[in-house]
Each structure stands twice: as C-alpha cells, then as structure tokens.
N, C-alpha and C positions, 0 to 999 in steps of 0.2 A: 720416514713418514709414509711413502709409498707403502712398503713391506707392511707394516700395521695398517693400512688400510684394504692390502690385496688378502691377511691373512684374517681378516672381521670377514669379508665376503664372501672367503672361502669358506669360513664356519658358519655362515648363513648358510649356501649352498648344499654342504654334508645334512644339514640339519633342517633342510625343509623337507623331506619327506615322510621326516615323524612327526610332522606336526600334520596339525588339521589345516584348512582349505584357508578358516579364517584365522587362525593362529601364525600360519606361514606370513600371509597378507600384512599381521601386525608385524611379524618380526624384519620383513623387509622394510617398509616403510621406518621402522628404528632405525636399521641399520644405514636406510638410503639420508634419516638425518644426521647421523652421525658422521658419515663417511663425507657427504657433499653435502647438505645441507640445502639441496634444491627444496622448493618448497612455492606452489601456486594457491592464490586464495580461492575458494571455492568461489564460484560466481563472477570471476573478474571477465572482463571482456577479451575475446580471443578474436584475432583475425581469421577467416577460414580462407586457410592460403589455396586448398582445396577444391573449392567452391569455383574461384574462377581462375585459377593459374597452374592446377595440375600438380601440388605438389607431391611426390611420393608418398601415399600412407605408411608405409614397408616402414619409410626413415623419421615420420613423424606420426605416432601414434596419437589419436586424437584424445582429449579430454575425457573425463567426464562430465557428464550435463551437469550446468551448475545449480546448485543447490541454493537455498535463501541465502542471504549476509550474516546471517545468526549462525551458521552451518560453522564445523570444527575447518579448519586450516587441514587441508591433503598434500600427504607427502609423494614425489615423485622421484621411484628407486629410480639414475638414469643407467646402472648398471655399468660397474667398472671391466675394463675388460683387463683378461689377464697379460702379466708381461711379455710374454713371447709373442702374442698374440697382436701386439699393439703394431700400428701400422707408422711407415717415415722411418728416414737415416738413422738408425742409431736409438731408434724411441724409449729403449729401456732405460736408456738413461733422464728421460726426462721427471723432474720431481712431480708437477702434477699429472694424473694419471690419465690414461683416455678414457672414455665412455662411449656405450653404445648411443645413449641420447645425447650432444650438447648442449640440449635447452635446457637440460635437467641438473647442470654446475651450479652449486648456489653463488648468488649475487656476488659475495666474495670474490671468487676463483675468476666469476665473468670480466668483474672490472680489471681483474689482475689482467686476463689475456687482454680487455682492449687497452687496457694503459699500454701492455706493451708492443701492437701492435700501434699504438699512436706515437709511441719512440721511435719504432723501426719504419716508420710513414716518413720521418721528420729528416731522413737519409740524403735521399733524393732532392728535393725542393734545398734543401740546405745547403747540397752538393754546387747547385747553381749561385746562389745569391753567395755565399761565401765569397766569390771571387772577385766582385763586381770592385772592392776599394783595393785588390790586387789588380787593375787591368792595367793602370800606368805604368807600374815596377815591371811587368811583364814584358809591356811594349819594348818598353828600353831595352831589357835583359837580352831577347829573340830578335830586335832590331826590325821589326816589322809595325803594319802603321796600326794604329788602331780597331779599324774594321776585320784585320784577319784576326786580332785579338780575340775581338766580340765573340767570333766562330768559336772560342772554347767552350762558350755559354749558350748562345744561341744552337748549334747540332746537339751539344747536350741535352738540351730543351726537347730537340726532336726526337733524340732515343729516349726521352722518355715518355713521349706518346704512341711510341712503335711498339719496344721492347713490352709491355703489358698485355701485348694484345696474345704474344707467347705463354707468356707465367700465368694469365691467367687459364688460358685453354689447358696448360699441363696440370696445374691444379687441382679441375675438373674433375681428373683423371688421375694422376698422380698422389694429389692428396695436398693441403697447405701446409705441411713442416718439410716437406723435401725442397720446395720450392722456395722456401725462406733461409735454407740449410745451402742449398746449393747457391741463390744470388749474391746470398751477402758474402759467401765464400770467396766469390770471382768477386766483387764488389771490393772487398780488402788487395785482391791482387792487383787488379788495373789500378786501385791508388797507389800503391806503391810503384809499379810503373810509371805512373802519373809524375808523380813525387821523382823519378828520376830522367825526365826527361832531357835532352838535350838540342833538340830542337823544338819548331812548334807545331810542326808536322804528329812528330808522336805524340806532345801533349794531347792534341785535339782528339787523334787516334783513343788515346786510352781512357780521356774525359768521354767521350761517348760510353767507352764501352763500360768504365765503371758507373754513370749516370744510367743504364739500359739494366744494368746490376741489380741495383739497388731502387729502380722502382717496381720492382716487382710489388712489390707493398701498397703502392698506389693503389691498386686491382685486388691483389689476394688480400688486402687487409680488412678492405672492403666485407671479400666473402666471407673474413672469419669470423667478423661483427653478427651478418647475417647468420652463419652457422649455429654462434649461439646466444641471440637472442631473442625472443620474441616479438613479432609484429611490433604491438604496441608499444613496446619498450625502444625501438630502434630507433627509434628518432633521440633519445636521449643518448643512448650508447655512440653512434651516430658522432654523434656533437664533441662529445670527446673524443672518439675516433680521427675527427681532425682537425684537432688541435696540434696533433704533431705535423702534417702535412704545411697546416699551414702557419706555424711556427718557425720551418724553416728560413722564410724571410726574413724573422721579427733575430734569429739567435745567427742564421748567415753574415748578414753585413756584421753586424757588432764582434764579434768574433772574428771574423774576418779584417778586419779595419787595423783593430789592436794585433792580431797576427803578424797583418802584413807590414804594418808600419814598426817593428820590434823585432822580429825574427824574419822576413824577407817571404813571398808570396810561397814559398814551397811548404814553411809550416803549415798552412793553410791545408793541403794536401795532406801534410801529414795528422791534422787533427782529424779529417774527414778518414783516414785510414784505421787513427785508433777508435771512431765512431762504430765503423761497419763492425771491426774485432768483437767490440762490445753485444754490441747488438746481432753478432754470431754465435759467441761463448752461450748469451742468454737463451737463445734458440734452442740450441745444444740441451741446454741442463734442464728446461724449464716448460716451454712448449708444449702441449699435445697436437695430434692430430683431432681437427675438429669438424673433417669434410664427412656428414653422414655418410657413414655406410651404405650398398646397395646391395641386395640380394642378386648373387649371379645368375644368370641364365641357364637352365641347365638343358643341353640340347641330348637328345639320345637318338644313337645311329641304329637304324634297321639294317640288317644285312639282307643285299639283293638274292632273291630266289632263283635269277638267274645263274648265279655263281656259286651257290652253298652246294658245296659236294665237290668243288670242281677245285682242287689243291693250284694248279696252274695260274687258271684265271681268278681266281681269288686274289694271288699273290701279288697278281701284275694288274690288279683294281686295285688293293692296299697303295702300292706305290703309288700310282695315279692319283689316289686322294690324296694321300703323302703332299704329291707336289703342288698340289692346290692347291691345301691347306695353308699350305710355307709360302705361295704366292701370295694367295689370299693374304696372309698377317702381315707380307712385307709393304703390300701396297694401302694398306693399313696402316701401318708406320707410318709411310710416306704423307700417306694423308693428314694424319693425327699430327705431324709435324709441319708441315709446310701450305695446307691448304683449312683446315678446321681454325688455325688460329687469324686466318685472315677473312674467314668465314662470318666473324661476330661484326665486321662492318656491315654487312647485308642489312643489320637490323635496321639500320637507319631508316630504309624505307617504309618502316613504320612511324605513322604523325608519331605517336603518345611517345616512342624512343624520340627522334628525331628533335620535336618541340624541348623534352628536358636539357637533352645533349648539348640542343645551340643555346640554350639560355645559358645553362652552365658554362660553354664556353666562349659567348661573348663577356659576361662577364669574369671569365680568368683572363681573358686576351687583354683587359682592361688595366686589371691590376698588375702587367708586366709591363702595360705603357704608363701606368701612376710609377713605377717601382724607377722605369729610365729618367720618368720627369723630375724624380725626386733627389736624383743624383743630378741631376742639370741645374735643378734651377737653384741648388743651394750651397753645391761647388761655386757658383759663379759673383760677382759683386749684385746686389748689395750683400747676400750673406756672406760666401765666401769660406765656408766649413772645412774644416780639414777630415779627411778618411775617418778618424774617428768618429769627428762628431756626427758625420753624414749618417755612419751604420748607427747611431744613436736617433736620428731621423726615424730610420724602421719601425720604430716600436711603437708609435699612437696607431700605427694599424695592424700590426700583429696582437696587441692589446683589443683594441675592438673587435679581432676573430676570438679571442680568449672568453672574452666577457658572453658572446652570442654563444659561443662551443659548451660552456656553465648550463645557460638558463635557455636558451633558444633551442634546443634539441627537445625538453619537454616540455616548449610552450607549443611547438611544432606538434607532437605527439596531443598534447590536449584538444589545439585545432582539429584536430583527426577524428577526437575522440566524441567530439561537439557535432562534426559533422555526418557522423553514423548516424547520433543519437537523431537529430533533427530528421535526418531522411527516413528514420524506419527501419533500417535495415537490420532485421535480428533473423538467426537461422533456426531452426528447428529445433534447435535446444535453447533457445533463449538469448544466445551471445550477440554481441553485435558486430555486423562483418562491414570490413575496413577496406575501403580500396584507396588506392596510390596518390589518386588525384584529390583525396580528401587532405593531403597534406598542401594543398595549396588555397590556405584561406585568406586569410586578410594579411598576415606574415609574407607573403608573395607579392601582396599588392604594395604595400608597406615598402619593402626591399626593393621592388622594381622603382619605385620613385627616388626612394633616399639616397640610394647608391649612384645614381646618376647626377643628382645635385650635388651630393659631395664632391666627384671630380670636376666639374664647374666652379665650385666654393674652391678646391685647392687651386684650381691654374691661377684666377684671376688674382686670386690673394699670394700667391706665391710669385708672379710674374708682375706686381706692381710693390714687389719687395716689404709687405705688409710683416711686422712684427711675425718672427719665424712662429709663436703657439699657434696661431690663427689658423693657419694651412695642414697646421699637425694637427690641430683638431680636428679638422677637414679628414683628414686620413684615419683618424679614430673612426668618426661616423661612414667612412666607407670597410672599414676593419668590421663594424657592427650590424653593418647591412646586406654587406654583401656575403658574408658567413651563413648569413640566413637563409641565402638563395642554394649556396654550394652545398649546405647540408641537406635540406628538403631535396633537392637535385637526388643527390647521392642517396638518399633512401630511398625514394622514388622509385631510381634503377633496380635496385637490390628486389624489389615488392613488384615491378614491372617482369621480372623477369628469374622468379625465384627457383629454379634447378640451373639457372647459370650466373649469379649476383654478382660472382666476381668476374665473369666478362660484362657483363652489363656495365661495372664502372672500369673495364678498360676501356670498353668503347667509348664512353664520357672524358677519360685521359685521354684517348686517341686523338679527339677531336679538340679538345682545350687546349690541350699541350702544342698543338699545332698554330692556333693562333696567339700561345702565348711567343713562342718562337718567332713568327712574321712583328708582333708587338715589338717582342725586342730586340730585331732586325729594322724594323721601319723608327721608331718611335725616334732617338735620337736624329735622324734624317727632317722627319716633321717637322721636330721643335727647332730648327736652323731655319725652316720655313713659313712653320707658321707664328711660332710663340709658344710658350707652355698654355697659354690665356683663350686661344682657337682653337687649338687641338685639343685642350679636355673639353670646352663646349661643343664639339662637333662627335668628339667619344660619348660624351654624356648623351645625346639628344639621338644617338643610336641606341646604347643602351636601354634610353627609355623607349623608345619606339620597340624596340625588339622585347622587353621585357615585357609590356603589360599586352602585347599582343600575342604572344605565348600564353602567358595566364588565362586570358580571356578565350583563346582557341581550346585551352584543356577543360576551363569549366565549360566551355559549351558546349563540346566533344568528347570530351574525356573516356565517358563511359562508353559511348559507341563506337570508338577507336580501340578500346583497351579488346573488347568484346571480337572484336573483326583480329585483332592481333592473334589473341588467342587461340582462335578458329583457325587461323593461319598455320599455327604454330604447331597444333593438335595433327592440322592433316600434313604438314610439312614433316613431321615424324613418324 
C-alpha cells in the first residue's frame, strides 16, 4: 500500500516540470485525491489559529479565501514524505505513511489515527480500576491490611498525573511515535514485573512505574487529535478521543471481577500486559508521526578578523568554541529533561488555563469518590453484590461518557460555531474565527448543574437501599454530564494553548489525577463517617458552586484573559 502510494508521488514529482503551472496544479491535486483523499469545502469556516495564538505558518499553510457555496470542492495535496525521510523509531515500517501536512489525511485515515489513539488512552485509567474487585484476594495473599493495599491504586493514580508532564514535553520535541513506541514498551515490562511480584513492596514499585508508562497517552493523545484535525472539527474528534480514557472504568472492574474471581488477581496483570503488547505491535506497524514539522534555524558563523591569518590562535579559538558548544547542548539536555517538563505547571497562573484545569479536575476528583461509593454501598446489605456483579455496576456511567463521546463533541463544536456567527467575528477573507471560550455555551451550564445532582440522586438513593436501577441511573446521567464538561475542557486546552496541546492536557492530567488520587485515598474514610447520602451532597454542592462559577468567570473574562495570556506568552519567548 505504502510503495504504490510513495511510487504515484514520485511520478507526480518526475513529471511536473513538463507540465504547465496550471497543468502541474491539476495533476497534484488528482494525485493528493487519490493518494489521501484530504479534501476542504471551499467556504467552510476555519478558525484562525494565527490570529490570536501564534501558530506557525511555516507548519500550517493557510487556506484559500473562500469562495461562494456553489464553488467546486479543493483538494489539499498534504504531500507524503519519502521513506527514509519519515521521522520516529523504526517509521518505515509504519503502513500509513507520514505527510508533510497532518490536516490534509482524508477523514478516513483521521478517524483510523484517533480511534487508535482512544485504544491506547483506555491503558492507563483501565490499569487502576481493574484492580479494585482484586483488592480482598490481595489483602489476604501479601498479609497486609487494606489501606497499604489501596496504595497499589491510589500512587498509581499519582504517576499518572506526574509521569505526562515528561511524555508530553519530549513529544514536543521528539516527535508523538517515539514516545508511544518507547512507553508502551516499558509499560509491557513493569507488568510483567508486576505480574511477578512477590511481595507488595514490589507490586506497588512496578504498578507505579507501568501506570507512569502507559499514560503517556493521556497528554500525547491529546496532541495528536490536535495535530490532525481542524479547529472546528475538534470537538467531535475530541469526543471520541475519550472514549477510551474513559472507558477504562466502564471495561476495568467487569474484567477485572470475572478475572479475579476465576483465575486469581495476578491474571488481571496479566490481561493488562497483553493490552500494552497490542497496543505496541499497533504503534509499531501502523502509526505516523504527526508532530508538524518545523523549519530549523540555520545560524551562520563569521570568522573573527582578529584571528584570520593567525594558524595558532585560530586553532586554540576553534577548541574554545568546541567546548562551549558541547557545554552549551549538555546543559540543554539537562534542561530539556528535568526542568522544561516541570516548566508547563507555571501555566497555571494563567485564569483562562487555571479556571478549565480546576473545573476539569474537581470534577474527575468526583467521579473517583462516586467510583469508591459504588463499591461500598453495594457490597454491603441491603444489596450485598458479589465482585462480579459490582464491576457490572460500572457500566450505566461509562455508558453515559459513551453516549456524550457519540453526539456531544459536535454538539459542543456547533455551540462554537453559533457563537462566532452571533458575535461577528469574520476575518478578512470572510471566515469565521473561533476562540476557546466559545465552547462554553449552554452545554457548560447544563453539565455544571446535572452532574452535581446526579451525585446527590445517587448517595441518597443508594444509602436508603432503593431498588439497585434507580442509583445506576443516577450514574448514567452523571456518565452524560460530566463527559460534557472533560471534553469541552480538553479542547479548550488544545485551542488555549496551540504550539504545545499536548502539555496543555498534561497539565489538566497533572492536576486531576491528583485529586482523583486524595478521592481515592479519603473517600472510603468519609463514607465510615458521614454516609454515602452526606458525602455526595456536600461533593455535589461543591461541584456546583465551583462549576457554574468557572463558567461564569470565562464568559465574562474570557476574552480579556486569553488576550493578556498571549501577550505573556509572545514576550516570554
């Protein structure tokens, strides 16, 4: 497939210089159908990422002005690059090919990369909840009490709001198939370590370090949604994007349950081992690299007039830059590793980052205190569920992120598109430009209220032992609401902050994953203290307070924050 596609654009190439200016023109535009199939309607609405956020022209060539709606359909060559040429571990081997544009993969190809980037999302999150109908059989097994159990879940939890803040910064830099090539690699080892533990000192050891593994995905999936799709469209790409994330919950316990109660909590490990395999091999054969390209810097050295002529001092200036040079790149390195990726927390003290981040991670922190309540209050009489049934509990709220991940990414995206139109905002070619905060229209307001009521609806009905659907439906309409919140979030970032998307949502994991972790440290402790039936009312009526006050600070600020960011941002580089 490749080869006939590298050998059509090479006889494009041979053969445009006997063609005429518009002759060449048509025969690219054939071949760019043929080959990918990208293809923009003339006149559609474009975000100008440009306009306010700096994005490179060099990597994103701009349109053309759009023409009426009558106008033919324009094809966009995104120009494949040659084999040897292709950037990542091993990239010749990958069956789709790279290109110099990413936006320009036709729709096909796009959804192939986000599907599979919403597989390899589903890694992590899955990694933790898998274990939770494994934590009795554990107890027993390591002879330790419950709470140092929890620790194999809860530090998991935390390297996976650490470990992103790395994968994403190399990324950046590195490129998104090395970084998928190299996690899930180590991500297969530490489970198999995992899997042979013999105390629970090492368990806990290696569940960190394969959970720090395999979220790399969290952050870099993110960026490679943004990589190749378009503004407008990102909210729907978006929405599938995390579906695998947060699937994890919904396919963890149930797997997990039947695991452990049939083959003993180590298969469990060992399913999570032949996960990562999979979702390596696919990397391997199938991936591109889709971090645009940047044109290098090209620096040219003058030779000092002091020293031209003079063989001696010449030689012993050469060395000298020599060792500079070599200082210079080591403390570079240094940098590049251990100080740039702790660097993307600074953002915070921007409102427009700040305000999405804590929306998004009050409510994740929530739904790891619904995920503890749910194993309490239905292990216990009046239900009284067994491991199975429990991980069968999961699914009316991984079902509710399904249903919003479907239809709520472009209903999100239309809100957006409603909210240009209204304000005016068209650029000089006619398009209409889209800013961030336009994705938070009544879908925000919406979410901010329903998701709060639902964890109220679940405790009290779940804590007065009400017929088990009642409460799971409860957990459905927080599955449907709160999906709403974490995607708009997540796009947000991506559009907040577009030459770095994927730290942008490590910094969102940074912060989430950290209160999902104190969630699933505290929350069993609470419900011994308060009730399931106090505790989601006093979750709920935070989340509400913090939700619609967020909203309310971005539409009224929004744009005069985004604006001061920028400016920040501009003179800070």
């Amino acid at each position: 497939m490749t080869v006939d596609l590298e050998k059509q654009d090479e006889a494009t190439r041979d053969a445009a210089p006997k063609l005429s200016r518009a002759d060449g023109a048509g025969v690219r535009h054939e071949v760019s159908e043929k080959i990918i199939g990208g293809t923009t309607r003339a006149g559609s609405p474009r975000i100008d990422d440009g306009r306010y956020r700096g994005e490179l022209e060099d990597d994103h060539p701009a349109p053309q002005p759009p023409s009426q709606s009558t106008s033919p359909t324009q094809y966009r060559d995104p120009g494949i690059v040659p084999r040897l040429q292709r950037r990542g571990l091993l990239a010749q081997l990958a069956i789709i090919p790279e290109v110099e544009s990413p936006k320009g993969y036709s729709n096909r190809v796009k959804w192939i990369i986000t599907a599979f980037t919403a597989l390899a999302g589903c890694a992590a999150p899955m990694g933790s909840a898998i274990f939770y109908p494994a934590l009795p059989e554990m107890t027993r097994e390591f002879g330790v009490s419950p709470t140092v159990v929890n620790l194999s879940i809860a530090l998991y939890m935390l390297a996976m709001s650490i470990f992103p803040l790395w994968w994403s910064s190399f990324s950046e830099t590195l490129g998104r198939r090395n970084i998928y090539i190299v996690s899930f690699f180590l991500n297969v080892v530490f489970c198999l370590l995992s899997g042979l533990s013999v105390n629970i000192a090492m368990l806990i050891v290696f569940r960190v370090l394969s959970g720090g593994a395999s979220a790399s995905v969290q952050a870099v999936g993110a960026g490679t949604v943004a990589d190749v799709w378009e503004p407008q469209e990102r909210g729907r790409a978006m929405g599938i994007f995390y579906i695998g994330p947060l699937m994890g919950p919904l396919i963890g316990p149930v797997v997990g349950g039947v695991l452990a109660q049939y083959y003993g909590w180590r298969s469990t490990v060992w399913f999570l081992t032949c996960y990562g395999a999979i979702i390596f091999i696919v990397t391997l054969f199938a991936l591109p690299e889709t971090l645009p390209r940047r044109k290098p810097a090209v620096a040219v050295s003058q030779p000092s007039p002091a020293v031209d002529g003079m063989p001696g001092l010449s030689r012993a200036s050469s060395t000298a830059r020599s060792v500079q040079t070599h200082t210079r790149k080591a403390a570079a390195a240094l940098k590049r590793c251990f100080v740039d990726p702790l660097e993307i927390v600074t953002y915070l003290r921007f409102p427009p980052i700040l305000c999405t981040v804590y929306y998004s991670a009050i409510s994740f922190g929530a739904l790891y205190v619904l995920n503890i309540a749910v194993q309490a209050a239905f292990s216990q009489p009046p239900y009284g569920f067994s491991s199975v049934v429990l991980g069968l509990l999961y699914l009316p709220c991984s079902g509710g992120y399904f249903v919003t991940s479907v239809v709520g990414g472009r209903w999100i995206d239309r809100i957006m598109i409603r909210a240009a139109e209204r304000a005016g905002r068209y650029d000089a070619e006619g398009r209409l430009v889209y800013l961030p905060e336009d994705r938070m229209g009544v879908n925000a307001w919406i979410a901010a209220s329903l998701y709060p009521a639902s964890l109220v609806w679940f405790g009290w009905t779940a804590q007065r032992g009400v017929h088990w659907a009642v409460p799971s439906v409860a957990n459905f309409v927080f599955g449907l609401s709160s999906m709403l919140v974490f995607g708009a979030v997540t796009t947000m970032l991506t559009e907040f902050m577009p030459r770095r998307s994927s730290s942008g949502v490590a910094l969102n994991n940074f912060v989430r994953n950290i209160l999902s972790c104190t969630g699933g440290i505290v929350g069993q402790p609470l419900i011994d203290v308060m009730g399931v039936g106090w505790l989601m009312t006093a979750l709920g009526l935070v989340c509400w307070l913090s939700g619609n006050l967020v909203i309310w600070l971005l539409r009224r600020n929004g744009g005069k924050w985004r604006a001061q960011m920028d400016e920040a941002l501009k003179n800070y580089a």
